[in-house]
C-alpha positions as CSV (number, residue, x, y, z in Angstrom):
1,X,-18.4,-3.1,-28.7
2,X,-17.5,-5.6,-25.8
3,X,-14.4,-5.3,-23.9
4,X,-12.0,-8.1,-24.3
5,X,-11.7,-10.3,-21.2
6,X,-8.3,-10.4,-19.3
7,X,-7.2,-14.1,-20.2
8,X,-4.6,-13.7,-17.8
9,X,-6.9,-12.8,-14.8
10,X,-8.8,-15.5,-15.8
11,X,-6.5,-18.1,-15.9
12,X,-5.0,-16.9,-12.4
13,X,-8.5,-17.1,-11.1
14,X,-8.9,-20.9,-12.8
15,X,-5.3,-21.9,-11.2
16,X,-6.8,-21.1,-7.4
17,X,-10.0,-22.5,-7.4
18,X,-8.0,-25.9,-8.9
19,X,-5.5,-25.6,-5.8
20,X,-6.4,-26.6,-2.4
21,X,-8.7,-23.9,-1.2
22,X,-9.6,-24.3,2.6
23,X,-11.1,-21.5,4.8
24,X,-8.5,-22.0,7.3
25,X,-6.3,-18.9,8.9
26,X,-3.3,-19.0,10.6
27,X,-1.5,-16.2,12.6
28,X,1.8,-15.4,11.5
29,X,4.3,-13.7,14.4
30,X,5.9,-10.6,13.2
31,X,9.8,-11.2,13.0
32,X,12.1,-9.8,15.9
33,X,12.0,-6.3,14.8
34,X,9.7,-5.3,12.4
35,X,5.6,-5.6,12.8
36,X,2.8,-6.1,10.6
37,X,0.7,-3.3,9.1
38,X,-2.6,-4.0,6.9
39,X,-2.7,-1.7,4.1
40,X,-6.3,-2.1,2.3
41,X,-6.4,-5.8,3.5
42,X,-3.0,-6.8,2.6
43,X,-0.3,-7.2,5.5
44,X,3.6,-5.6,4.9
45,X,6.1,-6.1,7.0
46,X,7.6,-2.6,8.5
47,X,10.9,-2.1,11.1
48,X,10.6,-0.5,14.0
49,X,13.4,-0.1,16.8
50,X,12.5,-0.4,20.6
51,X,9.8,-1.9,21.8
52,X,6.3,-2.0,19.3
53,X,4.0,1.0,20.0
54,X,0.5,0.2,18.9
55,X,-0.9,2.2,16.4
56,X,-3.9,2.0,13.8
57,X,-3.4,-0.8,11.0
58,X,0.0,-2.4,13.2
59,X,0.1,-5.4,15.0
60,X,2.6,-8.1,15.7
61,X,0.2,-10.6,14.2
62,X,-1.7,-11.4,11.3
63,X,-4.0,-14.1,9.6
64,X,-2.8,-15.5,6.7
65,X,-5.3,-18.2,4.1
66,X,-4.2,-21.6,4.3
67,X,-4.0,-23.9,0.7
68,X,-4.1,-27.6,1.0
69,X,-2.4,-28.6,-2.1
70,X,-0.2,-26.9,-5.5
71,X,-2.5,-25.3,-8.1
72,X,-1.8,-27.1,-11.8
């Protein structure tokens, strides 16, 4: 028996290669207050008060994908 494809993964998947893709990054300054941390390769947005300590997965900047143009 096959397993039924996702239609809606693959129509999310159809909408991003029709958008502007571009291998460009841009860093993205943490708002006063808060810093980034990557969970699993994804960036969140946490408070801290004072002054940022460093610690592992936290900085006060983080690359972001850059898309030239809507998807359809």
């Amino acid at each position: 028996m096959k397993a039924k494809k996702n239609s809606y993964a693959s129509s999310k998947k159809k909408q991003y290669k029709e958008g502007g893709k571009s291998d460009k990054k841009v860093m993205i300054d943490a708002p006063k207050g808060y810093h980034w941390m990557d969970v699993k390769g994804r960036f969140y947005l946490m408070p801290h008060e004072g002054d940022f300590v460093p610690h592992e997965g936290a900085s006060l900047k983080a690359p972001f994908k850059v898309i030239t143009q809507h998807s359809k």
